[in-house]
C-alpha positions in Angstrom: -17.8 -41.5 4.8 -17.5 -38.0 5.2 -14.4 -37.4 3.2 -16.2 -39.5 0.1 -18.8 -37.4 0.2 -16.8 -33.9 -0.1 -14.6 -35.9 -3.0 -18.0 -36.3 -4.7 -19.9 -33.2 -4.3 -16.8 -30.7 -4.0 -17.8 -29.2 -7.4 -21.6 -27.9 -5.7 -18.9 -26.0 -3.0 -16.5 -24.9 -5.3 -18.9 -23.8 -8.0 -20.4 -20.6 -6.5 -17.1 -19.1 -5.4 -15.2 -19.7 -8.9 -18.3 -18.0 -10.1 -17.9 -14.9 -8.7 -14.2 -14.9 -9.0 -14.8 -15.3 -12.9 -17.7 -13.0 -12.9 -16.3 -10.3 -10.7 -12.8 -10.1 -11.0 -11.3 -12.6 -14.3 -13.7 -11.4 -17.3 -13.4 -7.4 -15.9 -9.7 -7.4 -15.4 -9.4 -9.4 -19.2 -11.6 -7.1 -21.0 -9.6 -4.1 -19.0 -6.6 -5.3 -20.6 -8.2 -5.6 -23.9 -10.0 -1.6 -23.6 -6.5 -0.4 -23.0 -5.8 -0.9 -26.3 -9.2 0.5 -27.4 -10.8 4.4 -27.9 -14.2 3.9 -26.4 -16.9 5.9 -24.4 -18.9 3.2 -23.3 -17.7 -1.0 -23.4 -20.6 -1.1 -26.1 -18.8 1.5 -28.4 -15.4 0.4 -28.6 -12.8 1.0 -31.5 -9.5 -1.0 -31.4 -6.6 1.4 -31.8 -3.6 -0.7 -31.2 -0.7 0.5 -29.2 -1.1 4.5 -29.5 -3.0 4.5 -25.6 0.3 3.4 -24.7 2.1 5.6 -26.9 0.4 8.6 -25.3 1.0 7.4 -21.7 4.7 7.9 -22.6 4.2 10.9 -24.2 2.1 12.2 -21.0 4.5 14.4 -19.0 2.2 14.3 -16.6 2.4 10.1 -16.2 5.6 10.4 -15.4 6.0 13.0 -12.8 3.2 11.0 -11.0 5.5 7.8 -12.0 8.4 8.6 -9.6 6.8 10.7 -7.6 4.8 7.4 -6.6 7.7 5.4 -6.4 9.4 7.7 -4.0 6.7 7.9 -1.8 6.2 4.3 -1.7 9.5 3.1 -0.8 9.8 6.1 1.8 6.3 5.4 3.5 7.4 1.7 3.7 10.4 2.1 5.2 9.5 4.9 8.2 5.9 2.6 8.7 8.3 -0.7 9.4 10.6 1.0 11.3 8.2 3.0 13.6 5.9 0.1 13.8 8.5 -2.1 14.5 9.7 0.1 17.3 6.4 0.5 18.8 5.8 -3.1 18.7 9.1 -3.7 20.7 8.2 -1.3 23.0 4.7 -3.3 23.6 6.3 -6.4 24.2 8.5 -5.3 27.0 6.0 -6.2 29.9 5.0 -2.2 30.4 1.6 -1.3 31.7 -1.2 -0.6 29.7 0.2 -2.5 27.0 -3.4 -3.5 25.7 -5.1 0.1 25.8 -1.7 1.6 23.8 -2.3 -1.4 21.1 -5.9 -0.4 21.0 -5.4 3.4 20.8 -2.4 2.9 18.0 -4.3 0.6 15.3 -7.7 2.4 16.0 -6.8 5.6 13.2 -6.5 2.3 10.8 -10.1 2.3 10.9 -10.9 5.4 9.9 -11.6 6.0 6.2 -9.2 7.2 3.7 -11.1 10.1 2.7 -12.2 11.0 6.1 -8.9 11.1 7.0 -7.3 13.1 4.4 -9.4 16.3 5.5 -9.0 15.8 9.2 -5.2 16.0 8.1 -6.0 18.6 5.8 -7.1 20.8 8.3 -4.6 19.9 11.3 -1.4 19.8 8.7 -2.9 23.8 7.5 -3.7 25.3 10.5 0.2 24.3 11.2 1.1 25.6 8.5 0.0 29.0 8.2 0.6 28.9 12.5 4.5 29.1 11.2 4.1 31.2 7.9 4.8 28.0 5.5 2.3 28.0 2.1 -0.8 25.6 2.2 -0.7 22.0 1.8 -2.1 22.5 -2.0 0.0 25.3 -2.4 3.2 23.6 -1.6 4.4 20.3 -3.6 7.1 19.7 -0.9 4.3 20.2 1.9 2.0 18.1 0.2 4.2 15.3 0.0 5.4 15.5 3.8 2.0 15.6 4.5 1.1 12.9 3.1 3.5 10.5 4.4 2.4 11.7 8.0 -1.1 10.9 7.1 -0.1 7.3 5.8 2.6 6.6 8.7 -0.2 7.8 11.2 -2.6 5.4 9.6 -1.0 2.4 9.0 1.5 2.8 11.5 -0.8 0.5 14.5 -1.9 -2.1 11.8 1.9 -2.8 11.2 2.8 -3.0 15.0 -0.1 -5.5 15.4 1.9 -7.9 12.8 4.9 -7.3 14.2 3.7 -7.9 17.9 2.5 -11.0 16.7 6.3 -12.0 15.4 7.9 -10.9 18.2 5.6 -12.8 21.1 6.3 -16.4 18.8 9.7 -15.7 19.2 11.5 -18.5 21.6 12.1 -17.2 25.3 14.9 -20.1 25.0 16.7 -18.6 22.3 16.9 -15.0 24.2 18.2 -16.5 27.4 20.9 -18.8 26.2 22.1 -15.3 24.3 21.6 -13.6 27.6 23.8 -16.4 29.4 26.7 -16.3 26.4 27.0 -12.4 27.5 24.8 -10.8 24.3 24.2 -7.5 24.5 20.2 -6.1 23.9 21.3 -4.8 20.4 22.8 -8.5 19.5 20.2 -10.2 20.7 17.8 -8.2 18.8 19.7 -8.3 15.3 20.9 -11.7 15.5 18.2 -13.6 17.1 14.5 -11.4 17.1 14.7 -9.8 13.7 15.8 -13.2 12.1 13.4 -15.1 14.0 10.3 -12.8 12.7 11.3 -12.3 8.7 8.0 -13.6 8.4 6.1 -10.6 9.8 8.7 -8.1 8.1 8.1 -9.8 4.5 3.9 -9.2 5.1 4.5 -5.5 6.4 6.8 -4.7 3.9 4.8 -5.5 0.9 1.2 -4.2 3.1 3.0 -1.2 2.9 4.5 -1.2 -0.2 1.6 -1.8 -2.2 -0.3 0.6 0.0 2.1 3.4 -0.7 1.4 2.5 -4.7 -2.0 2.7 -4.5 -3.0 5.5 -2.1 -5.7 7.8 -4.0 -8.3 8.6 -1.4 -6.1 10.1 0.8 -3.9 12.0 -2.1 -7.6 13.1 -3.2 -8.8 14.8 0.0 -5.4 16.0 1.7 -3.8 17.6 -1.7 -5.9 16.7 -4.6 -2.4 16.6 -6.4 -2.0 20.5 -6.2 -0.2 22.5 -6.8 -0.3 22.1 -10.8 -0.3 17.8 -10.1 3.2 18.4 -8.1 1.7 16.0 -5.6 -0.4 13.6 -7.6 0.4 9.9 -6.9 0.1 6.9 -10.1 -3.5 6.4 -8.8 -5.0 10.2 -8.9 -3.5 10.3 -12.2 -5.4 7.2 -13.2 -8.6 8.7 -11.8 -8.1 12.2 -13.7 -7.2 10.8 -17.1 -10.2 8.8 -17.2 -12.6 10.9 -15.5 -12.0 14.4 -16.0 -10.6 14.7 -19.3 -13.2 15.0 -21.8 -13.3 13.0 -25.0 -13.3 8.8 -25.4 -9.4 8.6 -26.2 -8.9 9.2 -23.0 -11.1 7.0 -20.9 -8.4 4.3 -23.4 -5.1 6.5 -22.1 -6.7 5.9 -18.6 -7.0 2.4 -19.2 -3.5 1.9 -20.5 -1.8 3.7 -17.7 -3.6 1.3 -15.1 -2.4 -1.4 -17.2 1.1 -0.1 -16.8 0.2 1.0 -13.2 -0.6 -2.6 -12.4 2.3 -4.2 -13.8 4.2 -2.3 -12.3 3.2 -3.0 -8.1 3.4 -6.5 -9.5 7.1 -6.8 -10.6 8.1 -4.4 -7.4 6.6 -6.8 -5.1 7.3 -9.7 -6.3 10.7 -8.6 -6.3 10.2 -7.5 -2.3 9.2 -11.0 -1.7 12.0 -12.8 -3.0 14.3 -10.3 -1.2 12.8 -10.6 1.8 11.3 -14.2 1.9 14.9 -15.6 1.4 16.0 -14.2 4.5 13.4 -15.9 6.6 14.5 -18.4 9.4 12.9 -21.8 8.4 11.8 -23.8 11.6 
């Protein structure tokens, strides 16, 4: 009875959720797509200019400093995240104790804002600084950079071990004592049997923090704000500056057509993470 009645009123259910999925994210990220290719000021005075947003994004020096510097910082944030979250979370799972108050105390900086946390670093990663006669965070692409790669390992760090903790407790107490018995050492059972066994958890962290790395702007906004001269300005910042603060309605187009670009961009990269690193998982 019950299951004839969802097949015949499933469409009331579905309805108001496809709505707002059309509504809020469909028809906006469409008509995005179609501004890109548009000079405008407002969506009600728009003028079609074909491909020459895109042509200027190519053309814009600054685009593609921001490019790779993004894509360095995303692949170098991912990898020291996984590994120290991963370490932490074999740590936590080794019987110590206080085990729940270290989880708690680890993920809580997760919680904290972007923003927020951008000048708390700001002012901690500065007062260092000048403590040991280095140049200012803005003043210092190289500083910049490091600092924001603290500021993102130090946030994301305890949301990561929490995935991975998750991995590592499903993993068969079986399977780790019939490697003890056969003589394994700890490093063999950990590469042959744990980090096989939890693929899973490493293919979700890896592209959490890949595609974080890609679109981190709150943070690059309040540690750096992309100084000195946008030598620290991520992909996202970019974004934000070329459609904000440049004056004139070509640009709000150019800012359009680089978060075109930006987006197509996290796509392919993950999507290429997740074959990599979905075809290694250990199917039960």
């Amino acid at each position: 009875m019950v299951g004839k009645t969802l097949k015949k009123y499933w469409p009331i259910f579905v309805l108001p959720t496809f709505l707002s999925f059309l509504i809020g994210f469909l028809w906006p990220f469409v008509w995005g797509i179609y501004l890109s290719f548009c000079k405008f000021t407002t969506v009600k005075n728009v003028q079609f200019v074909g491909l020459s947003n895109y042509a200027k994004v190519l053309a814009d020096s600054t685009f593609s400093g921001a490019f790779w510097r993004t894509i360095l910082f995303a692949f170098t944030s991912s990898i020291l995240i996984n590994v120290l979250a991963f370490i932490v979370a074999l740590a936590l799972t080794k019987g110590i104790r206080g085990t729940k108050v270290f989880r708690t105390v680890f993920f809580m900086p997760n919680l904290i804002g972007g923003i927020v946390l951008g000048y708390i670093w700001q002012t901690i990663l500065n007062g260092l600084l000048m403590k040991f006669g280095q140049p200012l965070l803005s003043l210092s692409a190289r500083n910049g950079f490091i600092g924001m790669l603290i500021l993102l390992c130090w946030q994301q760090i305890g949301y990561m071990m929490i995935i991975y903790i998750a991995g590592l407790s499903n993993v068969s107490t079986d399977l780790i004592e019939a490697a003890q018995i056969d003589g394994a050492s700890s490093m063999q059972t950990l590469f042959r049997i744990k980090i096989p066994m939890i693929m899973s958890s490493i293919t979700i962290c890896t592209f959490l923090t890949l595609t974080n790395g890609f679109k981190m702007f709150d943070q690059n906004l309040s540690l750096t704000g992309g100084e000195p001269a946008k030598a620290s300005q991520l992909l996202a910042l970019n974004i934000y500056e070329t459609y904000y603060a440049r004056s004139g309605p070509q640009w709000k187009g150019i800012g359009q057509a680089k978060a075109v670009i930006f987006f197509l961009i996290v796509v392919v990269i993950s999507l290429i993470q997740l074959r990599a690193t979905s075809s290694k998982e250990v199917q039960a």
